[in-house]
MARPAMI-14246 format. One record per residue (C-alpha): residue in one letter; x, y negated, z negated. Coordinates in pm, whole numbers, plus 32768, in hexadecimal, padded with zeros to 4 digits. Each point is the difference from the previous one (the first is absolute). Layout:
AXYZ ...
***
This chain:
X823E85577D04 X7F407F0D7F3D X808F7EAC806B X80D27F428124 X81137F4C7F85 X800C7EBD80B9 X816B7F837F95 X812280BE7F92 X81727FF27FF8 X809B80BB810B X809081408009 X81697F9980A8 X808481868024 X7F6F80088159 X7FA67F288121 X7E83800E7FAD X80617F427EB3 X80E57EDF80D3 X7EE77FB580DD X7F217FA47F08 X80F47ECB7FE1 X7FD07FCC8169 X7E5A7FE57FD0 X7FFF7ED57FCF X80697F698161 X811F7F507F8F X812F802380DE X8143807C7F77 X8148808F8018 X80DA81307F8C X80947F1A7F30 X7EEF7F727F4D X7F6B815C7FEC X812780937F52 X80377ED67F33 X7E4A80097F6D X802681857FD7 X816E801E7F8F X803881448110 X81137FF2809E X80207F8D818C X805F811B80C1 X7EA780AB7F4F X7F3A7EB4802D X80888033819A X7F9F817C7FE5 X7E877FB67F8E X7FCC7EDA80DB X805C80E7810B X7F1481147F9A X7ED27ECB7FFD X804B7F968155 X7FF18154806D X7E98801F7F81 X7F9F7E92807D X7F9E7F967EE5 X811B7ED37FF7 X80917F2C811C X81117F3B8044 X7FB77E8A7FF7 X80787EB1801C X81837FFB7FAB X805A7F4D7EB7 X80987EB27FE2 X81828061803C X80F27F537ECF X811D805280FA X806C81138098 X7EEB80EB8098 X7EA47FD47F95 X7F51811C7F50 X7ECC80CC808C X7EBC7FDB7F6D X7EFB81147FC5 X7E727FCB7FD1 X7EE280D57FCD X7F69805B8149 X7E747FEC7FBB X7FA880788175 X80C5813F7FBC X7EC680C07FC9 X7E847FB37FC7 X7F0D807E7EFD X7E6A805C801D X7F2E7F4A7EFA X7EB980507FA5 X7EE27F7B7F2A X7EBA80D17FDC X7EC57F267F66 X7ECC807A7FB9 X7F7B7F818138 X81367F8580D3 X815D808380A5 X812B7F298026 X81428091808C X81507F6B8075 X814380398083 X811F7F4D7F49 X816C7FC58016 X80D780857EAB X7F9E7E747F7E X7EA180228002 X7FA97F1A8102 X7F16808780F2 X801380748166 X7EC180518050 X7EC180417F52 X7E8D80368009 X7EF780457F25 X7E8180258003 X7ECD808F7F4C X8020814D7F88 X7F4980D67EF9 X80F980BF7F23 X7EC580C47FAC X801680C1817A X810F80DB7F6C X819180138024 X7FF980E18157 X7F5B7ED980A2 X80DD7EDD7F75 X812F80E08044 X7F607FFD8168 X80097EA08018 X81387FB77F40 X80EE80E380E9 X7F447F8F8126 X80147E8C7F7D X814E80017F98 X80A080708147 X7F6E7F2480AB X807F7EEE7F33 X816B807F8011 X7FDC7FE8817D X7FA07EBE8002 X81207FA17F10 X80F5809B8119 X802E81407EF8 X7FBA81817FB1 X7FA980DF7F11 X817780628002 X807F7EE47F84 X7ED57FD87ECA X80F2802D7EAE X7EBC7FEA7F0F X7E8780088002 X7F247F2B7EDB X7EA580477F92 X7F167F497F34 X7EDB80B57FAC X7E9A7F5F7F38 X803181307EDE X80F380A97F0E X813580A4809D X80EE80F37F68 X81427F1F8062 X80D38166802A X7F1C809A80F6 X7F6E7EF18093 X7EC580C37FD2 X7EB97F207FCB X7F75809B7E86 X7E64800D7FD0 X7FEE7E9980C2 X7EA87F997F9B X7FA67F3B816C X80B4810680CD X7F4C81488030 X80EB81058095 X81037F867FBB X805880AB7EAE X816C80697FFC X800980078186 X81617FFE8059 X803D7EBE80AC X81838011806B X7FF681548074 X7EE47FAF80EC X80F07F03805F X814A80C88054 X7FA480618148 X80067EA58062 X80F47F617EFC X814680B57F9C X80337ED17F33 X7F917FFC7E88 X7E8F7FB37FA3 X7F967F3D7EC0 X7E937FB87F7B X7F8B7F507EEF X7EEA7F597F7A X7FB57EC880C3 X80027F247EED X817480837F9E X806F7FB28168 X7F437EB47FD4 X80E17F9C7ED3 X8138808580DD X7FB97F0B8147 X7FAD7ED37F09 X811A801A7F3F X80EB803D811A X7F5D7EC480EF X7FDC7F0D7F1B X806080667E82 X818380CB8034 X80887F367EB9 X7F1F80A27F3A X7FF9810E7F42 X7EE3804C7F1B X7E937FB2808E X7EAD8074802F X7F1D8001814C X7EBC80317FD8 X7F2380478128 X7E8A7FA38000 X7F23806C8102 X7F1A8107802F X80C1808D7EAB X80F77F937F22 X815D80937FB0 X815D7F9B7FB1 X81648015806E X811B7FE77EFE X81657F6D803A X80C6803D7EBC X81587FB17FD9 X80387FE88171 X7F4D817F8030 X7E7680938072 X7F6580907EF3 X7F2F8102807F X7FD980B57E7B X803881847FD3 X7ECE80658102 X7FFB7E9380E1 X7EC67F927F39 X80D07EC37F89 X7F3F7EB98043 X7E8C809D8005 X7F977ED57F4F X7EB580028087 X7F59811B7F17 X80897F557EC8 X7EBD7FC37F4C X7F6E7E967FEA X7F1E7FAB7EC7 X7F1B7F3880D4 X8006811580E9 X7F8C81187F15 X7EB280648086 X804E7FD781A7 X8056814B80A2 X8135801A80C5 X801480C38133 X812380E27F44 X7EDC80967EFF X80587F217ED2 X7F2C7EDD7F9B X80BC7EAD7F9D X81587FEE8108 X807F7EBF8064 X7FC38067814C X7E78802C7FDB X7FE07E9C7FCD X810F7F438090 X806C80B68153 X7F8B7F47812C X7F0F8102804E X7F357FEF7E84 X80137E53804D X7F5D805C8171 X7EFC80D67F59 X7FE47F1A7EB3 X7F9A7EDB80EC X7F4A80EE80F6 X7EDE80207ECE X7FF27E928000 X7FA580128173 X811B7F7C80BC X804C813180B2 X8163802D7FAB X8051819C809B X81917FB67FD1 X810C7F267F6C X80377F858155 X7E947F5B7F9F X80597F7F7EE2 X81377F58807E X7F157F7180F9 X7EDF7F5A7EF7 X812C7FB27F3B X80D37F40810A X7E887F668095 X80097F6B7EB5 X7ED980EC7F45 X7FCA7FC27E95 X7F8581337F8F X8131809780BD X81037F2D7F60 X7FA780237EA3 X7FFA8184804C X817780158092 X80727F297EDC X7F3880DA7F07 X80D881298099 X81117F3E7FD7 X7FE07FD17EAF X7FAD819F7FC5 X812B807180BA X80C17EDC7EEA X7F7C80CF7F13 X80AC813E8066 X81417F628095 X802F7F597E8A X803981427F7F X80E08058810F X80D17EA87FEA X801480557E63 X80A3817B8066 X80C17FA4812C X80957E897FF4 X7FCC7FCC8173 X80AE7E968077 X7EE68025811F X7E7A80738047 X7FBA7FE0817D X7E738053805F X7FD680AD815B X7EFF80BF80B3 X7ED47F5780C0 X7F8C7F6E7EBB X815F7F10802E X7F487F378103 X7F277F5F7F03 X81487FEF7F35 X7FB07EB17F79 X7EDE80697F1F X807F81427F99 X81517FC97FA6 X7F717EE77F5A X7F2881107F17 X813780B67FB8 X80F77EC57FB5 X7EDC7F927EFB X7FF8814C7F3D X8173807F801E X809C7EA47F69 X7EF47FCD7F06 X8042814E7F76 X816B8076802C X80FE7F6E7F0E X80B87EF28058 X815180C2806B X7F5B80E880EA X7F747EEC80CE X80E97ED37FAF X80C68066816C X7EE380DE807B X7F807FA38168 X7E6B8069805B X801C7FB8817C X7F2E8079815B X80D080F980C3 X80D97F6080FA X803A81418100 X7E7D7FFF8004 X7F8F80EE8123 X81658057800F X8041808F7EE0 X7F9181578048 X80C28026813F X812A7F517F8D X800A810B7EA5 X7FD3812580F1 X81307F9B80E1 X80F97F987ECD X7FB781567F4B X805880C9813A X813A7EE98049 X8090806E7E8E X7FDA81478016 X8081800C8174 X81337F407F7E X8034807F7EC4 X816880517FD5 X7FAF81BA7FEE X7F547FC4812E X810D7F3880D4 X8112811D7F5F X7F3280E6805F X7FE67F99815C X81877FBE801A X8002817B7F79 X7F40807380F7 
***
């Protein structure tokens, strides 16, 4: 599978396909249901029926009456079930419990080296998690999906972590099967930058359908919205803008054995290290965003000059892809003014006119969130996907 479609028509031949109507929150009757799908009402009775049984609607308010009896009203139930949502960083853990909306029951999150190996974040995620669901009044039993972001490449269909260059041992480690004994629900991973793009586009951006997230921190990468769907590409390398090759760049060495990436230059950690020679003692972006928000000079003009490299490649990607939006994310966002400001100067200097005539260069808006919120929505739409709920009514 090499992308998530984020809007579709429904499927109507089953009760999966009806609920999707019912997503949304917005009350209504059998009669409005049979008159927006065109099935008839004795099948529109049938599948409500079949939701209710599963939970995943309620009854609701009654409808204003025009004489005569007044007609039930059915709703999406959001407490019906919970799902577990997790976002690996290099260095940090966040996890949360959330209801089939995305808004969270319960979470926690601390600092966590990816780099200790999968056995021990497994540890702490099972461990973690069910403590969480307690606290939300829940159980394992009633978890319908589990979402993982992860700091490296991920082969979407196995949820299997591919040569992740910051994560040793984790190679091909097979994440949701060291999950089952805990989970019977479905387990998704991804790239954390992919989830990223997910949880900002669902929180703040769901209008939109074509856009580009770009997360800068420690390293830089890209999630890709495109007519409403993730790109992930043919292997989930889509978006690994940070080892395109920058002309200024051409004689720095980047940690991924090529000389002249994006990412050897503008990442947070090659600004902490740039200004480190200068003797400032930057060690990490969070540094940076310190000298930079302090009001430092020399720190200033280096975020902006990183903004303006990452223009560079993201003109390119605004020439082949006609985004309406660029959002910037990552710990690098905090000093958002100054490098969004970098990439605004480059990208509309040097993009044609109808590529960037409706084309929005903004600061994410999720922020922290954005992670979390990605990890719950992917396991929400594949928990609700209309094979799934047939499948369950099957069963």
């Amino acid at each position: 599978m090499s992308q998530v479609t984020v809007s579709q028509a429904p499927d109507l031949s089953h009760a999966g396909g009806l609920f999707q109507l019912l997503r949304d929150g917005q009350p209504r009757t059998r009669a409005d249901l049979a008159k927006s799908t065109g099935l008839s009402r004795p099948t529109v009775a049938q599948r409500i029926d079949q939701l209710l049984g599963l939970g995943l609607i309620t009854p609701v308010s009654d409808a204003v009456s025009t004489g005569g009896r007044p007609s039930s009203q059915f709703a999406f139930n959001p407490r019906a079930r919970v799902v577990v949502a997790a976002d690996f960083g290099a260095s940090h853990a966040r996890l949360a419990v959330t209801d089939l909306t995305g808004a969270v029951l319960a979470e926690l999150g601390e600092e966590r080296e990816i780099s200790e190996g999968p056995v021990s974040a497994i540890e702490w995620l099972t461990t973690s998690a069910l403590r969480l669901l307690a606290e939300a009044d829940r159980s394992a039993v009633d978890v319908v999906g589990v979402g993982i972001g992860l700091p490296g490449p991920v082969e979407f269909s196995s949820g299997r972590p591919i040569n992740p260059p910051i994560m040793p041992g984790w190679d091909r480690f097979d994440l949701p099967g060291a999950l089952k004994e805990t989970f019977s629900a479905p387990v998704l991973v991804d790239n954390d930058v992919n989830i990223m793009a997910l949880g900002e586009r669902s929180s703040a951006w769901p209008d939109t359908t074509d856009l580009i997230f770009v997360k800068v921190a420690t390293g830089i990468g890209a999630g890709i919205i495109s007519g409403g769907s993730l790109r992930r590409g043919s292997h989930g390398a889509a978006g690994d803008i940070g080892h395109v090759a920058l002309p200024r760049a051409a004689d720095v060495p980047c940690a991924c054995g090529n000389r002249g990436c994006l990412e050897a230059v503008a990442s947070g950690r090659a600004i902490a290290r740039e200004l480190a020679r200068s003797g400032l003692g930057t060690r990490t972006p969070a540094d940076v965003v310190g000298l930079v928000k302090a009001g430092d000079l020399a720190a200033i003009q280096a975020v902006r000059q990183a903004g303006r490299d990452l223009g560079e490649v993201l003109t390119t990607c605004v020439s082949l892809m006609n985004p309406s939006l660029i959002l910037i994310g990552g710990t690098m966002a905090q000093a958002a003014e100054h490098l969004v400001a970098g990439v605004r100067e480059v990208v509309y200097a040097r993009s044609i006119p109808l590529s960037t005539e409706h084309l929005t260069i903004a600061p994410s808006r999720a922020a922290g969130d954005a992670a979390i919120l990605g990890a719950a929505h992917l396991a929400i739409d594949a928990a609700l996907s209309p094979d799934r709920i047939a499948a369950a009514l099957n069963r």
